[in-house]
C-alpha positions as CSV (number, residue, x, y, z in Angstrom):
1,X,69.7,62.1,-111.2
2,X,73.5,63.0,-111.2
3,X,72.9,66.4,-111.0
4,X,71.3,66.1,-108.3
5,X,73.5,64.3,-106.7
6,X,76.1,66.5,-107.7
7,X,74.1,69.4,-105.9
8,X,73.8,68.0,-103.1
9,X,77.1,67.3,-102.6
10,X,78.4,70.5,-103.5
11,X,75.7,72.2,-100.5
12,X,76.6,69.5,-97.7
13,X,80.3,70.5,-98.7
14,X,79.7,74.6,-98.5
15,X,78.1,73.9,-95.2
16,X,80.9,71.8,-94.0
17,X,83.3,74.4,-94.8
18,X,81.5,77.5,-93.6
19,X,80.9,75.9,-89.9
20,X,85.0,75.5,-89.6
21,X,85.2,78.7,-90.5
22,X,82.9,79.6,-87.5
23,X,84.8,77.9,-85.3
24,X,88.0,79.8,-86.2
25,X,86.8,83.3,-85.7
26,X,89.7,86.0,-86.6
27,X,88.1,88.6,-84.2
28,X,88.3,86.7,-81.1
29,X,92.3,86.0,-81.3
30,X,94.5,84.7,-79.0
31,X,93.7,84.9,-75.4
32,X,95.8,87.3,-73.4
33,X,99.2,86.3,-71.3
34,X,98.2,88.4,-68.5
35,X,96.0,90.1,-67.1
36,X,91.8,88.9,-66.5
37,X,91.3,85.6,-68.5
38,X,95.3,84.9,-69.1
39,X,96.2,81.6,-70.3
40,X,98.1,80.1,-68.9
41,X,96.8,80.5,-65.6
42,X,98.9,78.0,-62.6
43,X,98.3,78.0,-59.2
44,X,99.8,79.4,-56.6
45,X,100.2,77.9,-52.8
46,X,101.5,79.7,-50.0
47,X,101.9,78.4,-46.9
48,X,102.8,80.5,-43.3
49,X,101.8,82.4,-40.7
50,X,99.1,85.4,-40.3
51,X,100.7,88.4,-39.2
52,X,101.1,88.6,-35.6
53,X,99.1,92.7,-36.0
54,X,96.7,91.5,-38.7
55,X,93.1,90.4,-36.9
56,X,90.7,90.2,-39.8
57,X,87.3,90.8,-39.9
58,X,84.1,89.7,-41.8
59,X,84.2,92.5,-44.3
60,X,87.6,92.8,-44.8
61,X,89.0,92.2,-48.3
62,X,92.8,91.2,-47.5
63,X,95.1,90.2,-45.0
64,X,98.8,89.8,-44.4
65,X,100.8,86.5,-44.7
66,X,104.0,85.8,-43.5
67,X,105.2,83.2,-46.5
68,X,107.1,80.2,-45.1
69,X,106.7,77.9,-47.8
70,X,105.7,78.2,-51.4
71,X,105.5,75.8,-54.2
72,X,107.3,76.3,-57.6
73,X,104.7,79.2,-58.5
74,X,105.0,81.0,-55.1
75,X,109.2,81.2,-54.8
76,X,109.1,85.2,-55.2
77,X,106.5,85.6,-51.9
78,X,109.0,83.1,-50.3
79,X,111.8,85.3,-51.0
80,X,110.0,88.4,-50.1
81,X,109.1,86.7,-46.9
82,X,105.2,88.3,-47.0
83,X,102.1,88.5,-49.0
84,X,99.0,90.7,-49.4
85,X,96.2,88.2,-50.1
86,X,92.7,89.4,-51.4
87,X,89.8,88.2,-50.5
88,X,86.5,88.3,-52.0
89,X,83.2,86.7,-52.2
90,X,84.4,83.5,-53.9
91,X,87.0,82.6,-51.4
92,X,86.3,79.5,-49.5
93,X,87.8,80.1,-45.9
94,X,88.1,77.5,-43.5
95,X,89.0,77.5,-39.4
96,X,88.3,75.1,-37.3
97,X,84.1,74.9,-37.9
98,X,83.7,78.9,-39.2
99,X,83.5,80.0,-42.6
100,X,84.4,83.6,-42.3
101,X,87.5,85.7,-42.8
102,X,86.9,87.1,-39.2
103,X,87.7,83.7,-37.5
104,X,91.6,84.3,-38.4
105,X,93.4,85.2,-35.7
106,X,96.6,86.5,-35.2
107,X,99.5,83.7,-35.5
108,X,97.2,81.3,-37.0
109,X,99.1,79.0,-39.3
110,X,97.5,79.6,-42.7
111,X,97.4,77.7,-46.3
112,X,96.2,80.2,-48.9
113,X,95.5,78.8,-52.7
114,X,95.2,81.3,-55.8
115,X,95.6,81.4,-59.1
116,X,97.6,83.9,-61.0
117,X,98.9,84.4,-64.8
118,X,102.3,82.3,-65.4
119,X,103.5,85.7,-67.3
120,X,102.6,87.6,-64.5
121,X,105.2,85.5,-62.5
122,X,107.8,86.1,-64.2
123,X,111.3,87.2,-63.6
124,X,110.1,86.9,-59.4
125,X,107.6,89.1,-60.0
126,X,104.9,89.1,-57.0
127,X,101.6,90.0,-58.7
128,X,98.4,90.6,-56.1
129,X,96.6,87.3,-55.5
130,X,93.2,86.5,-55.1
131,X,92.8,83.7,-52.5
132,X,90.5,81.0,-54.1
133,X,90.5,78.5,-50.8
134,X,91.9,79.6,-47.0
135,X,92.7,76.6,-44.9
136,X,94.1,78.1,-40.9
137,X,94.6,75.8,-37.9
138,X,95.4,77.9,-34.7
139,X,99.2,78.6,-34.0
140,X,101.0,75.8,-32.1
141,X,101.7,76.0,-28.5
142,X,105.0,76.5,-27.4
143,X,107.2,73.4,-26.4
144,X,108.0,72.9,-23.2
145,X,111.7,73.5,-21.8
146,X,113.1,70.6,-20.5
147,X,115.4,70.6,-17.7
C-alpha cells in the first residue's frame, strides 16, 4: 500500500514540475525593447493643429500635425514643433458626426493618441506613430477686435 502511495506521489510531483517548466520556455525569451511587440509600450498624446496645406482624404495613410502640446511621452514632437502621424485601418477618427480621415480639414484643432516603444523615445528621439484614436473639432473663429 506504501508503494503505491509512494508512486503516486512521485508522478503527481514529475507532472508538477514538468508543467513549470512549460511555462518558462528558454526559446521564447525576453520580449524586445523596440521595435513590433516592445515592452514597454506608453502612450503618446499630441495635441495641435492640422497643417494649414494638409487636406486629407479617405485613403490617405498620414497627415501632418503641428504639435502644440504633448504629454510626458510626446516632449520631442513638442520641441520639433510637427509630426507625421500614420494612419491605418485600426485608427478610430472622430469630427464632428464623420468617421473618416477625409473629414479633417485644414486648421482643424486635432488630438491624436498612439502608442510607441519607451526605448524608442529615448534621448528625444521622434519615432513614426501610428494614431490609435483621432479626436478634431473645427478651428476656432477669430476674436473679434474691440475698439
Amino acid at each position: 500500500m506504501r508503494l503505491k502511495f509512494l508512486i503516486l506521489a512521485l508522478v503527481v510531483s514529475l507532472v508538477g514540475v514538468s508543467a513549470a517548466a512549460a511555462k518558462r520556455d528558454p526559446a521564447k525569451g525576453k520580449p524586445p525593447a523596440t521595435g513590433v511587440g516592445c515592452k514597454p509600450s506608453v502612450k503618446v498624446v499630441l495635441s495641435g493643429v492640422l497643417a494649414a496645406d494638409a487636406d486629407p482624404a479617405d485613403g490617405d495613410t498620414s497627415f501632418v500635425l503641428m504639435v502644440k502640446r504633448s504629454n510626458k511621452h510626446g516632449r520631442a514632437y513638442k520641441a520639433v514643433g510637427t509630426a507625421s502621424v500614420l494612419v491605418d485601418a485600426k485608427t478610430r477618427v472622430h469630427r464632428k458626426h464623420d468617421r473618416k480621415l477625409g473629414a479633417l480639414a485644414p486648421n482643424d484643432r486635432v488630438s491624436v493618441q498612439a502608442r510607441a516603444c519607451k526605448a524608442d523615445l529615448a534621448d528625444g528621439a521622434t519615432p513614426e506613430l501610428t494614431a490609435r484614436k483621432v479626436d478634431a473639432h473645427a478651428a476656432r473663429a477669430p476674436k473679434p477686435e474691440q475698439s
